[in-house]
MARGUKE-90223 format. One line per 3 residues: their letters; for each residue x, y, z of N, C-alpha, C. Coordinates in steps of 0.02 Angstrom, whole numbers, always signed. Layout:
<recs>
a> X,Y,Z,X,Y,Z,X,Y,Z  ...
</recs>
This chain:
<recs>
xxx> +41,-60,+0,+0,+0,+0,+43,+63,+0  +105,+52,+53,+122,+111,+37,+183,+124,-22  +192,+82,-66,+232,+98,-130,+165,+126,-177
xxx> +115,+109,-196,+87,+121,-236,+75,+206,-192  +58,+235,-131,+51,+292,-110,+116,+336,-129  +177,+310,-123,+248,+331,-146,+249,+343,-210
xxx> +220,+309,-239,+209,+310,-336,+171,+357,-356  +98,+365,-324,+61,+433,-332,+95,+496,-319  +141,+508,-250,+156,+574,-243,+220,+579,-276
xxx> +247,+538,-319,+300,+532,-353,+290,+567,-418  +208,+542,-441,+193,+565,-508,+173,+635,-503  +145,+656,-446,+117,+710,-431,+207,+772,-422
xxx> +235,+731,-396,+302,+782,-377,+316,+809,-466  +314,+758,-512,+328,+759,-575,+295,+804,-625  +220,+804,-600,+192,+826,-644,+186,+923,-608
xxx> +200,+909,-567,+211,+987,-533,+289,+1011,-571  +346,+974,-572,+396,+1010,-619,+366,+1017,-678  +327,+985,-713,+299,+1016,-775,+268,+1082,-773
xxx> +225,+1108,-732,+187,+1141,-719,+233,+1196,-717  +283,+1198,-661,+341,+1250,-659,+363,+1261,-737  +396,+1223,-753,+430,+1231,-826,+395,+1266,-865
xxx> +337,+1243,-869,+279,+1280,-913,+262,+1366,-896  +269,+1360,-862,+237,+1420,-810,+305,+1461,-826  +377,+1436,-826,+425,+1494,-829,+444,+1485,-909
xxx> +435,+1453,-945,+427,+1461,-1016,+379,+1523,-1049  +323,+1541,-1013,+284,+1587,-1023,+314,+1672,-1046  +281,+1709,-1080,+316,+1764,-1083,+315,+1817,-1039
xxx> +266,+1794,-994,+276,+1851,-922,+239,+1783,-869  +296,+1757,-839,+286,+1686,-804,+247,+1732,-718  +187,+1702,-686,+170,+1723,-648,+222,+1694,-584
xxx> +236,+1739,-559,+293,+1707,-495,+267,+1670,-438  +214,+1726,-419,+176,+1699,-361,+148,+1627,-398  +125,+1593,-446,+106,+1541,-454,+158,+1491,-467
xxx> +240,+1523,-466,+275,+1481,-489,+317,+1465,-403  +302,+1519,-367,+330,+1496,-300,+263,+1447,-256  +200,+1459,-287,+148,+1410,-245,+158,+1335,-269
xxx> +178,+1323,-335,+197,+1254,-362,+248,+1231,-331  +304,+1266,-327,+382,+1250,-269,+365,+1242,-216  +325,+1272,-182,+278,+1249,-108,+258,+1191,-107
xxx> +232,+1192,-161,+182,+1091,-146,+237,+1065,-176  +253,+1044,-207,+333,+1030,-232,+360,+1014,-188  +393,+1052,-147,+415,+1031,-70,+372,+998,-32
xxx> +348,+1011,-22,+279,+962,+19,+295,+888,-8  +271,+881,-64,+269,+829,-80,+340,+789,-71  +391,+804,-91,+460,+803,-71,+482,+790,-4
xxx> +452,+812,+52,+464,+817,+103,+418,+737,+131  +366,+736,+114,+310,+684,+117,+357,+628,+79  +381,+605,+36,+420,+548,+5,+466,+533,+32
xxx> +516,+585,+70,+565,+581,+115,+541,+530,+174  +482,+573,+217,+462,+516,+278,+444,+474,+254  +438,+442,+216,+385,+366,+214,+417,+301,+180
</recs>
């Protein structure tokens, strides 16, 4: 149970660097949305660490 929970916030950590990338590829990249993605980003990061 908990690899497949490790695998979700794995994909989720992943698909949040997309989100970033995307977001600073933009021609006026919103910051505040690119520092709230690095927030959960960490989170999630931090969450894979304990478990």
């Amino acid at each position: 149970m908990e690899t497949s929970h490790a695998s979700a916030l794995a994909a989720k950590h992943a698909g949040l660097d997309k989100k970033i990338e995307a977001e600073q590829q933009r021609p006026s990249p919103d910051q505040f949305r690119i520092s709230e993605l690095k927030r959960k980003k960490l989170q999630i990061k931090e969450r894979l660490a304990a478990s």
